[in-house]
N, C-alpha and C positions, 0 to 999 in steps of 0.2 A: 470836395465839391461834388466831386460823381454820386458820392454813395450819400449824400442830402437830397441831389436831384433825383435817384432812383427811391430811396425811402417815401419823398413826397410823392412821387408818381404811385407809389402801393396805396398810400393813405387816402390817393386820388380814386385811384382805383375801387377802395373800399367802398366809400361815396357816391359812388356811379358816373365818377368824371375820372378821366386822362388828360394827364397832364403831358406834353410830350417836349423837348427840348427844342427850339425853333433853329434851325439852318437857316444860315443867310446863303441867298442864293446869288448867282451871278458874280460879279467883279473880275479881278485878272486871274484868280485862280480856275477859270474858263478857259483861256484863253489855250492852254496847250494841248487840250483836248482838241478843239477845234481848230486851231491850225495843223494840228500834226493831220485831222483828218483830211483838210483839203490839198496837205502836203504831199499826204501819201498817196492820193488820188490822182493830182497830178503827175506826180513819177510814174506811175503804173500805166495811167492811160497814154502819156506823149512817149513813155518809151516801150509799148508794145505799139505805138504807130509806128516808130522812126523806121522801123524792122519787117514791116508786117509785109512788105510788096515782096520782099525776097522769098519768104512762107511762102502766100500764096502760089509763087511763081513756082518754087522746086519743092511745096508739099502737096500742092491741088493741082499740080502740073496747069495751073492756069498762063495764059498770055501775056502779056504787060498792059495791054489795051484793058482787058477785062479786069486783072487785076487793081488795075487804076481806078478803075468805073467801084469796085466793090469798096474801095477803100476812101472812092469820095463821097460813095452815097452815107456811110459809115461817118466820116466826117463830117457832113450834111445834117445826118439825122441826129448826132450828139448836139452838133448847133442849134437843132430846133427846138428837143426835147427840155433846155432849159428854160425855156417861154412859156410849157406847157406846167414843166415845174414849178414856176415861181406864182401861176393861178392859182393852182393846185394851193400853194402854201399859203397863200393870201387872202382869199376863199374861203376854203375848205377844212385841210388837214392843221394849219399851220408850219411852223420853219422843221421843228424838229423831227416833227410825225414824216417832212417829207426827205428829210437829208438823212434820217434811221434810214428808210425804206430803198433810199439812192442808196447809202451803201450796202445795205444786204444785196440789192439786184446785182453792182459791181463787182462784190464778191463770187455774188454765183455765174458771172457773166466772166471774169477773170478764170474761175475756177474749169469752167466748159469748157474755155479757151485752151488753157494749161492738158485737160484732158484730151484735148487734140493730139498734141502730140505725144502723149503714152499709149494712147491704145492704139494698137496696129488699126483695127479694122475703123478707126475714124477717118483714115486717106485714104485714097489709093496707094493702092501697094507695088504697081508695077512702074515703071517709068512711060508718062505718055499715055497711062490709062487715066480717063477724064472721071471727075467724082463724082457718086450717086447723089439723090435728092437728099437721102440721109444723111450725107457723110454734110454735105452743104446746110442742110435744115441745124446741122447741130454748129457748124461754124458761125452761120449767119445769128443762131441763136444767141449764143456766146456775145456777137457785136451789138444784139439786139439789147441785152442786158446791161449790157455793158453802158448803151449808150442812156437806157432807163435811169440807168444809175451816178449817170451825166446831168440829168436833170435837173432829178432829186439834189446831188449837193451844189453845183455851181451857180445856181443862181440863190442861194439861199446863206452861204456860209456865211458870207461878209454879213449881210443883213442880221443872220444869228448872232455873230460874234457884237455887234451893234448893239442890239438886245439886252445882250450883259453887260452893257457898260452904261449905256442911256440912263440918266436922271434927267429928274424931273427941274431939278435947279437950273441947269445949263449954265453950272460956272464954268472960270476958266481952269480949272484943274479938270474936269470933267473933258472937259474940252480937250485938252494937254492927252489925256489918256486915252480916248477915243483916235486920236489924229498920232500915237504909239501906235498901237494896234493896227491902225490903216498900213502905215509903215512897213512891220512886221508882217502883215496878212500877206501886200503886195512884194515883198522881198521874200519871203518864200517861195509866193509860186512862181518868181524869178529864177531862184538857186534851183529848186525840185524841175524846173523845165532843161534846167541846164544839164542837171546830173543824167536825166534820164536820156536824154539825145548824146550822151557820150559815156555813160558807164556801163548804162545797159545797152547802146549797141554793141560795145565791147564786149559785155559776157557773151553777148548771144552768137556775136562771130564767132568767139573765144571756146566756149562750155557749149553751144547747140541751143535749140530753141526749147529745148525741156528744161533745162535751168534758167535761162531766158524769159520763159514765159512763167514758172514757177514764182521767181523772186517776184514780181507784180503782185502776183496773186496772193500771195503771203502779205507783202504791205498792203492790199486793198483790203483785207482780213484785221489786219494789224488800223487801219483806220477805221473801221466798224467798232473794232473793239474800243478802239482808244473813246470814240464820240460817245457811245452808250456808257460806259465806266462811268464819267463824268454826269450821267445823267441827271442825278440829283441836285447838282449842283444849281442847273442849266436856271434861267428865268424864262418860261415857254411862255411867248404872247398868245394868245388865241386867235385864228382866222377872224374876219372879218368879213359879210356880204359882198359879192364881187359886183361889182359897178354891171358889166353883164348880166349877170343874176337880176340883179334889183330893179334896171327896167323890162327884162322881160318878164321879171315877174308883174312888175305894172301893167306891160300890154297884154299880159293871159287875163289878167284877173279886170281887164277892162273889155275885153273881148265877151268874157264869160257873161258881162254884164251888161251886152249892148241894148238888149231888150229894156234896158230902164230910161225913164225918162228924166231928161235933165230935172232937177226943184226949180221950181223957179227964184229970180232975183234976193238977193239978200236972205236967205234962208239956211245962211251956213249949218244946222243944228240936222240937216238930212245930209253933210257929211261926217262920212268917222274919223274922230279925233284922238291925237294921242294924249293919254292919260293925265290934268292937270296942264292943259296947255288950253290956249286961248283960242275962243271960234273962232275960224275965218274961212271962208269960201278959197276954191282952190283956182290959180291965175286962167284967162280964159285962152292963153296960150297954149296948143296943143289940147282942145276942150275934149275930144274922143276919147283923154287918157284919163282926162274927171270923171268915168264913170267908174273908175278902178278903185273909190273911194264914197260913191256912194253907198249908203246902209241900204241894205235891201228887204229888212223888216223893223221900218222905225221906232215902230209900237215895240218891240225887243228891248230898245236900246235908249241909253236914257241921254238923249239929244247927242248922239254917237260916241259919247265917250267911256267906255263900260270894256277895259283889257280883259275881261274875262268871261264877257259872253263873247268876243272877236277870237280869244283864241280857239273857240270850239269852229269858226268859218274863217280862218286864216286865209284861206285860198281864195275868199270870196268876196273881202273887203281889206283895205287896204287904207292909211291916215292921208291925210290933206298932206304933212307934210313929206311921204314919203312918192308921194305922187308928183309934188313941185319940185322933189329935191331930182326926180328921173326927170324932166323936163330942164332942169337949168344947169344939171353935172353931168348925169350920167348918159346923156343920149348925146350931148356935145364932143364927149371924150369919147364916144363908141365909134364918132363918125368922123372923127380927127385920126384915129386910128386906121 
């Protein structure tokens, strides 16, 4: 069956066409990639917490007060960084572009950490000598990626793993195996929270904070790797316009345009239209944001609906209904927010 499939790809080849063998992508064969990564992530980061006050306290000769303070702000900022994450993937990059990039950050945020305590001249070295801006720029670094790297997967994994399993049927075995998965997702990072608040405070009382902090850094490694392997597999949704984005792009490009004068009554044909959709004047609700959609060289445009004289003034016009959709979604959800 191989050597038919590659023969025909030659004779494709010959012909000026490729013919290439289709992977199906997504389903349960997903699944271990992605859970192992949010597994492994979670053991790393809650068991270089469980440990970290004692570090600071007898490797940065810090206080307990300060050290408390640095390890909530750390706590804090991994909490927020997933909000910034899931725009980010929603948006913009998408799921995968942003949980790649979370765990490369973790890894080198793991990795800086773990460097702490091999190299002498990253602490102080005396007892009771306070640390340089260096020796802290490179700690604080370390938590800083680390917490980057907080972002990037936890608010996205679930969502991913979702991804690969979603049909469009929404039967009930669809269903059935969706609501496994839930299961499995949240009973890991069950178990992996548990291990890591008692195996790895063990080692690190046990073995020191260079083996301590190593073993993390090797599983956040070890989940990088695992996510990326499976890459091909994966079914990558594409971002989508951020609800943010979309009306400020309405109120720039209605701002840009205050200089024009309302059309008058019933003359939908001086707004721009999306392509193959029916005129209609845009609601007179929030009317200062109808100018975000008037055409602004009608004689151009052939009663505004022309996608490709607009893409050359994208910035400068904008459809009826993408003007109506920011007046009744997007500005209700910005301010409910």
């Amino acid at each position: 069956k191989l050597e038919n499939m590659e023969g025909r790809k030659m004779k494709n080849q010959k012909g000026g066409l490729i013919v290439e063998p289709i992977i199906q992508k997504g389903g349960l064969k997903t699944m271990p990639f992605i859970i192992a990564n949010e597994t492994f992530e979670k053991v790393a980061t809650y068991g270089l917490l469980a440990n970290m006050i004692i570090y600071l306290i007898t490797g940065y000769n810090m206080d307990s007060a300060t050290g408390a303070n640095v390890l909530f702000i750390w706590s804090a900022v991994s909490n927020f960084t997933p909000i910034l994450g899931a725009f980010l993937s929603d948006s913009y990059l998408g799921r995968f572009r942003v949980i790649a990039l979370g765990s490369v950050a973790s890894f080198l945020g793991g990795t800086l950490l773990w460097l702490t305590t091999v190299l002498p001249e990253a602490k102080p070295t005396q007892n009771g000598e306070q640390a340089t801006s260096a020796q802290l720029s490179m700690l604080f670094g370390a938590f800083a990626l680390m917490s980057i790297g907080a972002g990037g997967i936890r608010p996205c994994s679930l969502a991913f793993g979702a991804d690969q399993l979603d049909k469009e049927d929404n039967s009930a075995e669809n269903a059935r195996v969706l609501q496994t998965f839930f299961n499995l997702y949240y009973a890991s990072v069950g178990v992996s929270i548990m291990i890591s608040v008692t195996a790895f405070v063990y080692i690190q009382d046990k073995f020191g904070f260079k083996v301590g902090f190593g073993i993390p850094a090797a599983l956040i490694f070890l989940a990088a790797v695992f996510f990326l392997v499976g890459s091909p597999l994966y079914v990558k949704v594409k971002a989508n316009k951020s609800l943010f984005t979309g009306f400020i792009q309405t109120a720039v490009v209605a701002f840009k345009n205050k200089h024009l004068a309302f059309p008058p009554n019933n003359t939908d044909g001086w707004y721009h239209h999306r392509k193959g959709s029916k005129f209609v004047s845009p609601t007179d609700k929030l009317r200062w944001l109808n100018k975000a959609c008037i055409i602004r060289n009608p004689d151009t445009y052939a009663y505004g609906n022309c996608e490709e004289q607009r893409s050359k003034v994208w910035d400068e016009t904008e459809t009826v209904n993408e003007v109506d959709l920011s007046k009744s979604k997007e500005l209700p959800l910005i301010v409910s927010v």
